[in-house]
C-alpha positions in Angstrom: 51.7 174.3 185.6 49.6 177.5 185.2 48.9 178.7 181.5 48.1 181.5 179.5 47.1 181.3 175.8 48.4 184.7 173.9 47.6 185.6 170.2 49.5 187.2 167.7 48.9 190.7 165.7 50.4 192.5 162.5 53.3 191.5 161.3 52.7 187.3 161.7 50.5 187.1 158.8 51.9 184.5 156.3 50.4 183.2 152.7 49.2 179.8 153.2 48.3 180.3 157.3 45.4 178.3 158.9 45.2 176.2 155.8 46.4 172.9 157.0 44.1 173.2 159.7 41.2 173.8 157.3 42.5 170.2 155.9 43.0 168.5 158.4 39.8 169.5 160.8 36.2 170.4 159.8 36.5 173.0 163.3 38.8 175.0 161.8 37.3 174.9 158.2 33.8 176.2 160.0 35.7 179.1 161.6 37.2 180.4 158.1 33.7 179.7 156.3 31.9 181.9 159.3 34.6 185.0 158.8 34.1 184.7 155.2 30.2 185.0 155.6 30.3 188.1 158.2 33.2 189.8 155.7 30.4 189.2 152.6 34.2 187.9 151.0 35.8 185.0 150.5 39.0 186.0 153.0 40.4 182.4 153.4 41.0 182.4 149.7 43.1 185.4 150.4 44.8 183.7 153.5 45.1 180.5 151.4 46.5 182.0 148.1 47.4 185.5 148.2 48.8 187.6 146.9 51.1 188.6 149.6 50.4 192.2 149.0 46.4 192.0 149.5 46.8 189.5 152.8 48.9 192.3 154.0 46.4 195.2 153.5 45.8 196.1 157.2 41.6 195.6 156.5 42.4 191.8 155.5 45.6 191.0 157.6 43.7 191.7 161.2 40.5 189.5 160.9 42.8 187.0 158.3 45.1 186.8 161.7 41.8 186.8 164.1 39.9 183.8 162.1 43.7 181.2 162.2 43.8 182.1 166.1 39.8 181.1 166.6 40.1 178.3 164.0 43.4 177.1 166.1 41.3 177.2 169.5 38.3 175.3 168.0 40.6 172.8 166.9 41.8 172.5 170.5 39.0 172.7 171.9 37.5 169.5 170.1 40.7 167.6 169.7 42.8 168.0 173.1 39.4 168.8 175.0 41.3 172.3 176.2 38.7 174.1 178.2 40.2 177.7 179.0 38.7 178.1 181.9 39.8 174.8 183.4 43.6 175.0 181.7 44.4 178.4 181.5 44.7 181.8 184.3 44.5 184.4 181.9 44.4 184.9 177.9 46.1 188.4 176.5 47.1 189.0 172.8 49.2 191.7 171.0 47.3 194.8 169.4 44.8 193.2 167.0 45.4 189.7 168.8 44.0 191.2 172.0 40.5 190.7 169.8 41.2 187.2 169.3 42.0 186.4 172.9 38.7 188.1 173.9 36.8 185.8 171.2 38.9 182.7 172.6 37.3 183.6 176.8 33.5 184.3 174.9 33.5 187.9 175.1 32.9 188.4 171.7 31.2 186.2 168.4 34.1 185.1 166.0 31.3 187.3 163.4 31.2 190.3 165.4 35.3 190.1 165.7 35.5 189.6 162.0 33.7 192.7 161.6 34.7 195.0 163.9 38.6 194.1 163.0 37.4 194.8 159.3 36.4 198.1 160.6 39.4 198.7 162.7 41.7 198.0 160.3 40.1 200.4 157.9 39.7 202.7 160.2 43.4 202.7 161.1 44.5 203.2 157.6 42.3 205.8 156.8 43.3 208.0 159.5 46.2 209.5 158.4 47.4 210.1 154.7 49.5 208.0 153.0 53.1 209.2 153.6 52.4 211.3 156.6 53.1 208.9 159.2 55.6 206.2 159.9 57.0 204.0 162.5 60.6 202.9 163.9 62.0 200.4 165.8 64.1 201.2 168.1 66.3 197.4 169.8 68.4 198.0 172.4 67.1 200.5 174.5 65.1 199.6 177.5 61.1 201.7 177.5 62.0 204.7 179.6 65.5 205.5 177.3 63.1 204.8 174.3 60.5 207.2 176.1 62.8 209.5 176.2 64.1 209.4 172.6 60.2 210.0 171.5 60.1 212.9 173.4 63.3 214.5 172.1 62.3 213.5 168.5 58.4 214.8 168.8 59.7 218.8 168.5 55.7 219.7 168.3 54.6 216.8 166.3 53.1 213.5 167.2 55.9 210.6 168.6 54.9 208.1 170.8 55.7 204.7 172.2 53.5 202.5 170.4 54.7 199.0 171.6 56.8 197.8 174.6 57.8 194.6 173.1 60.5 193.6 176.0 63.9 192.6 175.3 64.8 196.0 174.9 62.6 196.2 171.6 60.7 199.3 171.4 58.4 200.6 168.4 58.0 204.4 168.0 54.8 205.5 165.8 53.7 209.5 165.0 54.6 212.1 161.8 57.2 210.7 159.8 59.5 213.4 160.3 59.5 212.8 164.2 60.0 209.0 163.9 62.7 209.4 161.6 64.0 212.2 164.2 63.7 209.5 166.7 65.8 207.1 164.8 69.3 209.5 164.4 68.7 210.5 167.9 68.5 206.6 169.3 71.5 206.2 167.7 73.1 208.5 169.8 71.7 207.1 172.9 73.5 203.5 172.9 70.6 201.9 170.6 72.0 198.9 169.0 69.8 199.5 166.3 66.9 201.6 165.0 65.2 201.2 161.6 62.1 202.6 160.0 59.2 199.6 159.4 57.4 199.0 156.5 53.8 199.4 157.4 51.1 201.3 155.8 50.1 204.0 158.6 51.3 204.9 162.3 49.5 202.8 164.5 48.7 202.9 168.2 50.0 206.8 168.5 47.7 209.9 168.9 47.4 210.3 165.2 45.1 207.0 165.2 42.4 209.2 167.1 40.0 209.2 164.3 40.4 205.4 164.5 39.6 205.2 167.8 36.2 207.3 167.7 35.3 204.5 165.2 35.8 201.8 167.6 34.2 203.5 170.2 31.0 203.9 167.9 31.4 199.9 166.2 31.7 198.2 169.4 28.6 200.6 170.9 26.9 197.9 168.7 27.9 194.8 169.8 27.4 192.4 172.2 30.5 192.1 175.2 30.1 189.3 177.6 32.1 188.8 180.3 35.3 186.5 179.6 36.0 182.9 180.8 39.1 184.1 181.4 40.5 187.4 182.7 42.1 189.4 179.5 45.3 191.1 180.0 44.3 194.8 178.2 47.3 196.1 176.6 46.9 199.2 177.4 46.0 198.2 181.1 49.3 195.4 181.3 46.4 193.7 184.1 43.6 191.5 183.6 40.0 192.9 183.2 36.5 190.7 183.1 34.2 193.2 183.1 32.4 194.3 179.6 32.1 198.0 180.2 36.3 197.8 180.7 36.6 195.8 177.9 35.1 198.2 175.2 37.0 201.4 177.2 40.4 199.4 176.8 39.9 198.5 173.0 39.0 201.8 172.1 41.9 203.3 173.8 44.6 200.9 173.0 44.1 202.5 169.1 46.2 205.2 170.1 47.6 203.7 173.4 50.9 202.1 174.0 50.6 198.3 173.7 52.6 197.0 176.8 52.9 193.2 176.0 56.0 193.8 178.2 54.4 194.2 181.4 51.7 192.2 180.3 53.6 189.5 179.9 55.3 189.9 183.2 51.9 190.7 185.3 51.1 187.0 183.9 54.1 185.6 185.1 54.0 187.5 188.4 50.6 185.8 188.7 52.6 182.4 188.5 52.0 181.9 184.8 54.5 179.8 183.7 53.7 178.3 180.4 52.8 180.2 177.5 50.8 178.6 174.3 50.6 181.2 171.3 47.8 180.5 169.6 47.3 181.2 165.6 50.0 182.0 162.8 53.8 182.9 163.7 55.8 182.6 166.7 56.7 186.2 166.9 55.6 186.1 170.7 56.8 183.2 171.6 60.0 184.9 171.2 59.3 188.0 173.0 58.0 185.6 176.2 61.3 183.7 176.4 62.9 187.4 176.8 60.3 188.7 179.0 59.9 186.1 181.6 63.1 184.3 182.2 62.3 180.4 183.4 58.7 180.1 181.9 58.1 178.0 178.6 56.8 179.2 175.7 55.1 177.0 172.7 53.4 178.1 169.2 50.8 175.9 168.4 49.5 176.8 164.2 49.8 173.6 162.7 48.1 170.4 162.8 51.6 168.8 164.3 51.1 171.5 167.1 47.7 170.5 168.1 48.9 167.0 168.4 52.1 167.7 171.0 49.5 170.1 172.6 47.0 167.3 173.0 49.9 165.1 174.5 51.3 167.9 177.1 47.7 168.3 177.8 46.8 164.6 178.6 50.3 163.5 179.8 
């Protein structure tokens, strides 16, 4: 069996998250307490009893998501003894959740995560207008036909590929009058379906740019070890170790294209063939099962999780 532990991003945030582990483990509780201290804001409460609609502001959903993935692993860690760089090949995680995968291999402080995601995540709404920007997306086109549909729709304004997803699922980001462009012209081109998303600004497309000179400057000031584990960039789909790569890959993946598709099948190519995601949801765990046909795929969030994990682990 060779693993990888993946963590989730936007869009598997959920009231209530992380707080059965906070019960049940005094780990976990440490992990929300130190994001709460490095935000100067009491976050879990957020996490723990909304409202929905501030948990999903993007500045609280990315280190809310960040601080159940790290308060998962510690839990792991101390319970099923997991040792990543004993039990696992690699660790990768979807836009924000590639920051919680670096945490998870020791590249980063949980603190310094918590605060750079707060910035990110400002810095990502800020950078366009409200009502300027949009995404779409686009299911059952494969990347290249979805690629294609972008470029038709852009007509001199920004529309890019912002996630592979696999499975034929594609998400197309830029001004909203190109994405929604893109959406009458998919369905011309044998998409089963394409819908605008309800998020707050355009993420991972050219228009995040501003976003990205943030990052560049935030992580300037922080500390980047090399992982335990290689991290599968996004923006790379391969595995990098080295700290100077690291910091390059999470500025650019703010306006790059996140390719969990080939990310997920470089893994598997690698003879990865059992998948644990780590923290709230089990939105990749369904991509995986799409992505690489014949591997296994487990969520692990709750404290009934980190028991079978323990047992799988120690069989």
């Amino acid at each position: 069996m060779t693993r990888a532990f993946i963590f989730p991003g936007q869009g598997s945030q959920a009231v209530g998250m992380g707080k059965a582990l906070a019960d049940a483990f005094p780990q976990a509780k440490a992990v929300f307490d130190e994001v709460d201290e490095a935000l100067s804001q009491k976050l879990s409460a957020i996490m723990w009893e909304g409202p929905a609609e501030e948990l999903t502001l993007t500045a609280n959903t990315q280190p809310a998501l960040m601080a159940v993935s790290l308060a998962a692993m510690r839990v792991l860690e101390a319970e099923a003894g997991l040792d990543l760089k004993k039990h696992a090949a690699f660790v990768a995680g979807h836009s924000l959740g590639e920051y919680s995968a670096l945490a998870a291999a020791g590249s980063l402080s949980i603190s310094d995560t918590a605060r750079l995601l707060r910035i990110r995540g400002n810095a990502m709404q800020n950078a366009v207008p409200v009502g300027q920007g949009a995404m779409a997306a686009l299911l059952g086109l494969e990347y290249d036909a979805a690629l294609e549909v972008a470029r038709e729709a852009a007509q001199g304004e920004v529309c890019d590929a912002a996630n592979d997803n696999g499975g034929a699922q594609v998400v197309v980001s830029g001004h909203k009058a190109a994405v929604e462009r893109a959406v009458a012209i998919a369905q011309t081109k044998g998409a089963k379906r394409a819908v605008m998303l309800a998020v707050s600004a355009p993420f991972h497309c050219a228009l995040m740019q501003p976003a990205a000179d943030a990052m560049r400057e935030a992580l300037a000031g922080v500390t980047v070890k090399a992982p335990v584990v290689p991290v599968v960039a996004n923006v790379e789909a391969a595995p990098i170790t080295d700290p100077a790569a690291i910091r390059d890959a999470l500025v650019r993946q703010v306006t790059g294209t996140v390719r969990w598709r080939e990310s997920v099948a470089a893994m598997a190519a690698q003879g990865v063939d059992t998948f644990y995601e780590v923290g709230s949801g089990k939105v990749l765990t369904g991509l995986v099962k799409r992505i690489a046909a014949g591997s296994t795929a487990t969520a692990i969030g709750t404290p009934e999780d980190v028991a079978a994990f323990k047992a799988s682990l120690n069989a």
